[in-house]
Backbone as a ProteinNet text record, in pm:
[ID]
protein_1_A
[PRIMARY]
XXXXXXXXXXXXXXXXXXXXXXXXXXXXXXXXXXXXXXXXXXXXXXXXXXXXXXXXXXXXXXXXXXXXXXXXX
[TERTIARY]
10642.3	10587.2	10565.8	10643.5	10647	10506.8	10409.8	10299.7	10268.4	10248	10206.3	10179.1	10038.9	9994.7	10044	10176.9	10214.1	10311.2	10283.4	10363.4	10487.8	10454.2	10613	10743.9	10859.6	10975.1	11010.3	11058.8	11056.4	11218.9	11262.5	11439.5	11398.3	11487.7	11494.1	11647.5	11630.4	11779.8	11774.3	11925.6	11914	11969.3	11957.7	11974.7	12074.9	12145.9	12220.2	12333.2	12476.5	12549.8	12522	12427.7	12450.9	12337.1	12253.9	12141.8	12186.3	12210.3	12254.9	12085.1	12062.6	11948.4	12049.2	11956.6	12055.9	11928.1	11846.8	11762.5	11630.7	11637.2	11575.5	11505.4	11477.1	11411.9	11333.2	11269	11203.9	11054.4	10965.3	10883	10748.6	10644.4	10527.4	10536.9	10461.8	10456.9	10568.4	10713.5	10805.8	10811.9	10931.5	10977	11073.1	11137.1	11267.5	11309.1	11405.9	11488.2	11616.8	11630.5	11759.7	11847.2	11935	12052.2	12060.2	12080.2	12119.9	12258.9	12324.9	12481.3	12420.3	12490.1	12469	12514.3	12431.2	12461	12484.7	12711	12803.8	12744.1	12631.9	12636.2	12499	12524.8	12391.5	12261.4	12312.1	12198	12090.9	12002.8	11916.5	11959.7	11903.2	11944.8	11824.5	11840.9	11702.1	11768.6	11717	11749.9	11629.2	11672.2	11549.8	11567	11535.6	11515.7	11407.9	11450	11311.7	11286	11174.4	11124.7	11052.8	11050.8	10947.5	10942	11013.4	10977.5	10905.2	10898.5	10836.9	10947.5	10931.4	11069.7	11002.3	11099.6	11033.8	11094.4	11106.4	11172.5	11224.5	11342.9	11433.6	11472	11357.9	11441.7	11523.8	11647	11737.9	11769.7	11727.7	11736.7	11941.3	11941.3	12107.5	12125	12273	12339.8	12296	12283	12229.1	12354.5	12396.3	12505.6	12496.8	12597.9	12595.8	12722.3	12710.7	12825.5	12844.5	12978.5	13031.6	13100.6	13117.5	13150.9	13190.1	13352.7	13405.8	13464	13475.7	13489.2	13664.7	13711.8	13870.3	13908.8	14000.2	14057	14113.1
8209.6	8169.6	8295.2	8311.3	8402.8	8357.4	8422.1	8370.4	8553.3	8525.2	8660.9	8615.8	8501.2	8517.5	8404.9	8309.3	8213.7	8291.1	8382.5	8455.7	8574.5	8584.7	8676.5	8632	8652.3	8625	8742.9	8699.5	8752.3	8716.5	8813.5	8739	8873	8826.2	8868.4	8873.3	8999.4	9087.9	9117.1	9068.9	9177.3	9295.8	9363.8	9508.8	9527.5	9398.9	9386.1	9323.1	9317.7	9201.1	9092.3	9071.3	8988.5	8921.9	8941.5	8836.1	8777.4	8630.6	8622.6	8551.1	8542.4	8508.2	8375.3	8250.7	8123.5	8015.1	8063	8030.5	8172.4	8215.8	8338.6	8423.7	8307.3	8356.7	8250.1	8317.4	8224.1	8294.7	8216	8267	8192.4	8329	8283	8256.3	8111	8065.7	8002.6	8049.9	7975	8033.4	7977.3	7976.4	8097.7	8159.1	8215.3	8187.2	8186	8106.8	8211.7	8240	8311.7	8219.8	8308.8	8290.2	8408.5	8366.7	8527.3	8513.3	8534.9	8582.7	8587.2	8518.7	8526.8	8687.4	8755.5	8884.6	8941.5	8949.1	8968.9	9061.5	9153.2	9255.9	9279.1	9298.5	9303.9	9403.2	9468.5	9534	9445.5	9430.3	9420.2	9500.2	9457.7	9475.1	9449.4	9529	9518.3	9518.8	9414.3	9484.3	9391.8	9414.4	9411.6	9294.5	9256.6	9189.1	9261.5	9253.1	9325.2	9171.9	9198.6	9111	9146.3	9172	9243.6	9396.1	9432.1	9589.5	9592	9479.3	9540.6	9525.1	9550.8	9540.9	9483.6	9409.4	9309.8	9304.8	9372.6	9393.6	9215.3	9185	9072.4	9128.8	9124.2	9175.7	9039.9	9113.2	9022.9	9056.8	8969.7	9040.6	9067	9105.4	9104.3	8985.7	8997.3	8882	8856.1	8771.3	8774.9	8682.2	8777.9	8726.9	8702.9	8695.4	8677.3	8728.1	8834.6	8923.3	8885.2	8847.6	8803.1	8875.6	8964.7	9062.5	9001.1	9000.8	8997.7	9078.2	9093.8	9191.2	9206.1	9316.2	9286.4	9263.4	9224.6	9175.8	9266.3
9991.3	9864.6	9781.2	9666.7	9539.2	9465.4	9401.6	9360.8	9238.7	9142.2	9020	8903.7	8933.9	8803.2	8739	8759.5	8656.4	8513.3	8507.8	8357.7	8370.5	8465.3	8491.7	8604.1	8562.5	8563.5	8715.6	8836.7	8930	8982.4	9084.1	9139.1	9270.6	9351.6	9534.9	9505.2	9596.3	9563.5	9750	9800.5	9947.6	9953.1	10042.3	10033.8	10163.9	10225.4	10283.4	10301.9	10352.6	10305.2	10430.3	10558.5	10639.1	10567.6	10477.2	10407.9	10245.8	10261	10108.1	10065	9988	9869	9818.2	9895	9835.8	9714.7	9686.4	9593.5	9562.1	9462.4	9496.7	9327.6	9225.8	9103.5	9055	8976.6	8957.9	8817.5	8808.8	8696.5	8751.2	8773.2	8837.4	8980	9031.9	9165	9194.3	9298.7	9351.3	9507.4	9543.4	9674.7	9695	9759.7	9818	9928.6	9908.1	10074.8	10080.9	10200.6	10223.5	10355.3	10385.2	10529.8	10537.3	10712.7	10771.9	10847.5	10884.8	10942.2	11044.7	11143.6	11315.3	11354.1	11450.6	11488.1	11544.4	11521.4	11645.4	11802.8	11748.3	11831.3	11911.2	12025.3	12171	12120.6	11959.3	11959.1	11850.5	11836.7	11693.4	11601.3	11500.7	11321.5	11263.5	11169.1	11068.6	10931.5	10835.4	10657.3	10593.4	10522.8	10351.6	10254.9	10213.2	10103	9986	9827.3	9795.9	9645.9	9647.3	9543.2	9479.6	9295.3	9200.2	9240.8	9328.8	9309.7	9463.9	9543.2	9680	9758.9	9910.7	10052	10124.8	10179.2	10286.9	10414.7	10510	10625.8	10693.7	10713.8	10835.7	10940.4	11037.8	11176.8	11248	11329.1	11359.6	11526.9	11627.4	11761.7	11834.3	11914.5	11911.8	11993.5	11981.3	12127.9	12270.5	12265.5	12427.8	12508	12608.9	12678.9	12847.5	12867.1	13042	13108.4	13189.7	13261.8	13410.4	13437.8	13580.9	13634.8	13746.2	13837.2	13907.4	13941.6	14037.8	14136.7	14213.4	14347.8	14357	14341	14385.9	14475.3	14507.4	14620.9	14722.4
[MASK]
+++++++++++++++++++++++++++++++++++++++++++++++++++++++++++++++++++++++++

């Protein structure tokens, strides 16, 4: 929830390309909603979103997989 007062004109910008901003301006009290890109890789990821001039950290944990060892023959 975006909230300043009722009189000023506000928009959410990401600072990444795996976060798009799919509703994200607005004037006074609104909402922002984003999507995040599933995240090919075993490590975590972090990016930003900023709104009015502040940053807002999206942490993103990595892949979680499962490894099978087989023995040669």
């Amino acid at each position: 929830m975006i909230s300043n007062g009722g009189t000023f004109d506000w928009v959410g910008i990401s600072n990444n390309s795996w976060i798009t901003i799919t509703s994200g301006s607005g004037r006074g009290t609104g909402q922002l909603v984003y999507q995040v890109v599933a995240n090919p890789s075993v490590q975590g990821r972090s990016g930003t979103i900023s709104i009015g001039g502040q940053t807002f950290t999206i942490t993103q944990a990595g892949l979680v997989g499962s490894l099978t060892l087989i023995p040669n023959s």
